[in-house]
N, C-alpha and C positions, 0 to 999 in steps of 0.2 A: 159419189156416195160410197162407189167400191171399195175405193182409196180410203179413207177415213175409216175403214172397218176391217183393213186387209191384215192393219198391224194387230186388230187383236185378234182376230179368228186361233191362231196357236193357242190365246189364254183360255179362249171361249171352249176350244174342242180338248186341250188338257182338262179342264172342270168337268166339262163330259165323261172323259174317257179317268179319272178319280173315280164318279159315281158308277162307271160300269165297275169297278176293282167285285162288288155284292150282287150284282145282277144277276138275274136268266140267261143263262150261256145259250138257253132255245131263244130268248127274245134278242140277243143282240148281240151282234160277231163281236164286240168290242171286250164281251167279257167272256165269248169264249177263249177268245185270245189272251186276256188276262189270265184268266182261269186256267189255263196250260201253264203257267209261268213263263219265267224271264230265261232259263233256255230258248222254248219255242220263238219267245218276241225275238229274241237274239238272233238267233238262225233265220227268221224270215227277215231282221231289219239286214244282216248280213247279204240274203241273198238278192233285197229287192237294190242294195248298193252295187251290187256285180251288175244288175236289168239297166239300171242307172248310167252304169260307166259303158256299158254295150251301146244303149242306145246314143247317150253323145258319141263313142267312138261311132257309131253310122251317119252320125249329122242330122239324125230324127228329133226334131226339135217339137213337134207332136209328142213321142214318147218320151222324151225327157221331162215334159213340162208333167204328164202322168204318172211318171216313175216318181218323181220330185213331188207331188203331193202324197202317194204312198209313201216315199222314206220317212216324212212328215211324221204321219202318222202312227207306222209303228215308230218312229221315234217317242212320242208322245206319249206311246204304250208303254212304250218302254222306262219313262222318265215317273208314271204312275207309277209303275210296279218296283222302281228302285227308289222313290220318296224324294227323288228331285223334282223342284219347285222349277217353272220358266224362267221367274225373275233374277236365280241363281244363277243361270244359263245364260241372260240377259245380259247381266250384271261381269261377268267372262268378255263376253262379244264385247260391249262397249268398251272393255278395257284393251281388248286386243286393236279398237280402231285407230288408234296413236300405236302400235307397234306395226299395223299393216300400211302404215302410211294414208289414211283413210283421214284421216284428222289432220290437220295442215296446224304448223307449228304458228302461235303467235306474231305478227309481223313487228308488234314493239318490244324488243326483248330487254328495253329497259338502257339498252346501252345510249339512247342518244336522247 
């Protein structure tokens, strides 16, 4: 069930963190963080990437896996506050899978 639901939780918690952009910044960290702007997201998405790379260079695969759903997150904040859409982003990634070698080239190439 996880599995089946893991690729959308990004769309699910982008939709969310949209509807905080008008929220109660007393009811919900999502829009006070919006509500400071895209400075502050920026500096915290910046610093939680330094926590990020600390904790892989220690081999804490505990805080990696923590740090990695933070960066997420304010990413996500970040992608509201600047009117980028996932599927945009998506749409990137899938194209980069044939440039990172991720995508294995057709084995009939037509010559035989």
């Amino acid at each position: 069930m996880f599995e089946e639901e893991s690729g959308k939780i990004l769309d699910r918690m982008y939709g969310a963190m949209v509807s905080r952009r008008t929220a109660d910044p007393k009811q919900s960290k999502a829009a006070k963080l919006l509500q400071r702007g895209r400075p502050k997201i920026a500096r915290k998405l910046g610093e939680n990437v330094f926590e990020t790379t600390i904790a892989a260079m220690a081999k804490d695969a505990d805080s990696v896996v923590d740090e990695s759903a933070k960066l997420l997150y304010l990413l996500l904040a970040l992608w509201a506050d600047c009117g980028v859409k996932p599927d945009e982003v998506w749409k990137k990634l899938q194209a980069r899978e044939k440039f990172a070698g991720l995508v294995e080239e057709d084995a009939d190439d037509g010559r035989g």
